[in-house]
C-alpha positions in Angstrom: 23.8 19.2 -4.5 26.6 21.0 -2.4 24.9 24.2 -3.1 21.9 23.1 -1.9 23.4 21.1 1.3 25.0 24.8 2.1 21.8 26.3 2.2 20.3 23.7 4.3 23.2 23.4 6.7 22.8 27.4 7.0 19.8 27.1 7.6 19.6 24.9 10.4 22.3 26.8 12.2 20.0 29.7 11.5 17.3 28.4 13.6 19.1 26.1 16.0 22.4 28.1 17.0 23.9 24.6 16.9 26.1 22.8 14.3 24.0 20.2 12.8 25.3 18.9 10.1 24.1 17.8 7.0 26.2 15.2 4.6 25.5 13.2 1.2 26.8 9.5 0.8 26.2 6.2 -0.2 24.9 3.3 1.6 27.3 1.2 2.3 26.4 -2.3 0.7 24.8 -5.4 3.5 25.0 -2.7 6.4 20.9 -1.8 6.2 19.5 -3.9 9.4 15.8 -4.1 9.1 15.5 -5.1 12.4 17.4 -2.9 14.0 16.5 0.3 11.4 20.0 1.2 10.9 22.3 1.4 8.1 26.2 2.7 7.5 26.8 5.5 5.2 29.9 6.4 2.9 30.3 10.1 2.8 30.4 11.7 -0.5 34.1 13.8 1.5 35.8 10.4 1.5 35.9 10.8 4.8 35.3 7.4 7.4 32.2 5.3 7.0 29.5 6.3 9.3 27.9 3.5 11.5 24.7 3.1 12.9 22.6 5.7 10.9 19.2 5.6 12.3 16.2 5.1 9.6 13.8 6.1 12.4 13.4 7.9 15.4 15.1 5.3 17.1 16.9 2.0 16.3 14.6 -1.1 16.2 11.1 0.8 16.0 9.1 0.9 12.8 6.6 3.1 13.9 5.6 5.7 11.9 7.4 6.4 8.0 10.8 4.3 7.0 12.4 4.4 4.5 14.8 1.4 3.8 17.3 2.5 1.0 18.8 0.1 -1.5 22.5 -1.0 -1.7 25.2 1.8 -2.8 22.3 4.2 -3.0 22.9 8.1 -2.6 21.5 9.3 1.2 21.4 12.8 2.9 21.3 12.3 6.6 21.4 14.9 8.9 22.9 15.2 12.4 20.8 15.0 15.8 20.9 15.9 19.3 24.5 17.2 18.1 27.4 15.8 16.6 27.8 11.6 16.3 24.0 10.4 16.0 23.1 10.4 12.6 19.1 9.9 10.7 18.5 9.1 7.1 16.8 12.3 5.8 16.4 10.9 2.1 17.3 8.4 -0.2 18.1 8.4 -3.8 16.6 4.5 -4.2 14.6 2.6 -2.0 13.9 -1.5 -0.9 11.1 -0.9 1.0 9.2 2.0 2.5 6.9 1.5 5.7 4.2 2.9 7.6 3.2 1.9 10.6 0.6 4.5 12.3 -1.3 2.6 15.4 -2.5 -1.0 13.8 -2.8 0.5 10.4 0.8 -0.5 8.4 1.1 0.0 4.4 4.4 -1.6 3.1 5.4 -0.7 -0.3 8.2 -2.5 -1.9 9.2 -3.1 -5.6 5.6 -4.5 -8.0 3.6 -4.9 -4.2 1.4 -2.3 -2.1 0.2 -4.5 1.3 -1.9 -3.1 3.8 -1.3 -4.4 7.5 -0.4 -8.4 6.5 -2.1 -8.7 3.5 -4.4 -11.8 4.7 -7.2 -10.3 2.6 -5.5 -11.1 -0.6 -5.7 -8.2 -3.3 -7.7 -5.5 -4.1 -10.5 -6.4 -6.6 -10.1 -5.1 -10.1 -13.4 -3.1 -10.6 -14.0 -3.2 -14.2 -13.3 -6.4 -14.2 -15.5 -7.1 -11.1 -18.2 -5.1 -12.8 -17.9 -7.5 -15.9 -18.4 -10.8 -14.5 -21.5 -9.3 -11.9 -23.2 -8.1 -15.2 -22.6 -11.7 -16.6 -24.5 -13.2 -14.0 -27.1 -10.7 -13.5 -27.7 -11.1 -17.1 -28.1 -15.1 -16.2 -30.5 -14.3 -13.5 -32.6 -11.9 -15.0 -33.1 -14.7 -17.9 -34.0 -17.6 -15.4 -36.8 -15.2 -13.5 -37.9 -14.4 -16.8 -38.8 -18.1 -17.6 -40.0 -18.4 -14.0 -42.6 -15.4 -14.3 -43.2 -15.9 -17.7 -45.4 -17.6 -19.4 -47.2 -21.0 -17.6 -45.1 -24.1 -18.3 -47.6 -27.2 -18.7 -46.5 -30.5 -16.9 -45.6 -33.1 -19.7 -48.4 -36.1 -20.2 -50.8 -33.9 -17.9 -51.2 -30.3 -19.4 -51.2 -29.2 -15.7 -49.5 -25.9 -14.8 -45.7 -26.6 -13.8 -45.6 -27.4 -9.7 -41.6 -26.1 -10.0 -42.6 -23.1 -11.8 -45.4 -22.0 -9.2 -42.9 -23.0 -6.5 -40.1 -20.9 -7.7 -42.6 -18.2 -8.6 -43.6 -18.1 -4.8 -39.7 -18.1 -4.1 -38.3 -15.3 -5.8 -41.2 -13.1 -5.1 -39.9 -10.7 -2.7 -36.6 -10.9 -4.1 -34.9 -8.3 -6.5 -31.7 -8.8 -8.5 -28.7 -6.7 -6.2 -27.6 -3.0 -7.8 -23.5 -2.9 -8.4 -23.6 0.2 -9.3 -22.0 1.7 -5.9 -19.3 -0.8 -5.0 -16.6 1.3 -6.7 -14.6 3.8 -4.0 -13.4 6.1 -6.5 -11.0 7.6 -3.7 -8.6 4.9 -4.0 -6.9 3.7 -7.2 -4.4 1.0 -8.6 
């Protein structure tokens, strides 16, 4: 990794003509704030913790991508606006990781993927969606069957069924729904 920080750190000189730096560490255990976006950082030099490493543009914002990194992880974070203000660059393990662009958020933590509050419940499972809709299709398409079928006599009276004309005249103009679009094959889970 130092071989690689080098290069970066070059880099950045390269193109700024300033020295930003770039450090590994390790989060320092309890010090992520979610509220405040900010976490402290253990350098991998031994030198001093680092306090008040921004996750985000700036503290107590969760706009746009952040990245909340787990207890004792391993973090790069690079310098900005010169020496002593400090931003998580990447993270070796993550808590949580949100977006937040204009009213659309996406949270992702360990097992869970919730878009904006996740009052909607979760996402259907399509086959299994598909299953249970053929299920009752299959139910329907056998009661409309008996219902246009053959003429059902009244008991006692031989007279054609009243219930069967009735629904006849009911279901008429209706037609059993078609499931076979309701699957967005551009999202998966």
């Amino acid at each position: 990794m130092t071989k690689n920080t080098d290069k970066i750190r070059k880099g950045i000189r390269e193109l700024t003509h300033r020295p930003y730096e770039i450090i590994s560490g390790t989060v320092v255990a309890g010090s992520v704030d979610a509220t405040m976006y900010t976490m402290a950082v253990l350098p991998s030099d031994g030198s001093e913790a680092i306090e008040g490493v921004l996750l985000n543009a700036i503290t107590n914002d969760e706009n746009g991508v952040v990245l909340l990194p787990q207890d004792n992880s391993n973090v790069i974070i690079g310098s900005i606006d010169g020496p002593g203000e400090w931003t998580l660059l990447k993270a070796s393990d993550l808590a949580r990781v949100s977006v937040l662009l204009g009213s659309s958020k996406v949270t992702v933590t360990d097992g869970l993927i919730q878009f904006n509050n996740g009052s909607h419940g979760g996402l259907t499972i399509t086959p299994e969606l598909k299953t249970q809709l053929d299920k009752t299709t299959t139910l329907l398409s056998h009661l409309i069957a008996v219902i246009n079928g053959v003429p059902i006599d009244e008991p006692g009276s031989g007279a054609p069924s009243a219930l069967q004309a009735k629904l006849q005249l009911a279901i008429a103009t209706d037609s059993l729904g078609s499931y076979s679009s309701i699957e967005d094959t551009t999202i998966k889970h």
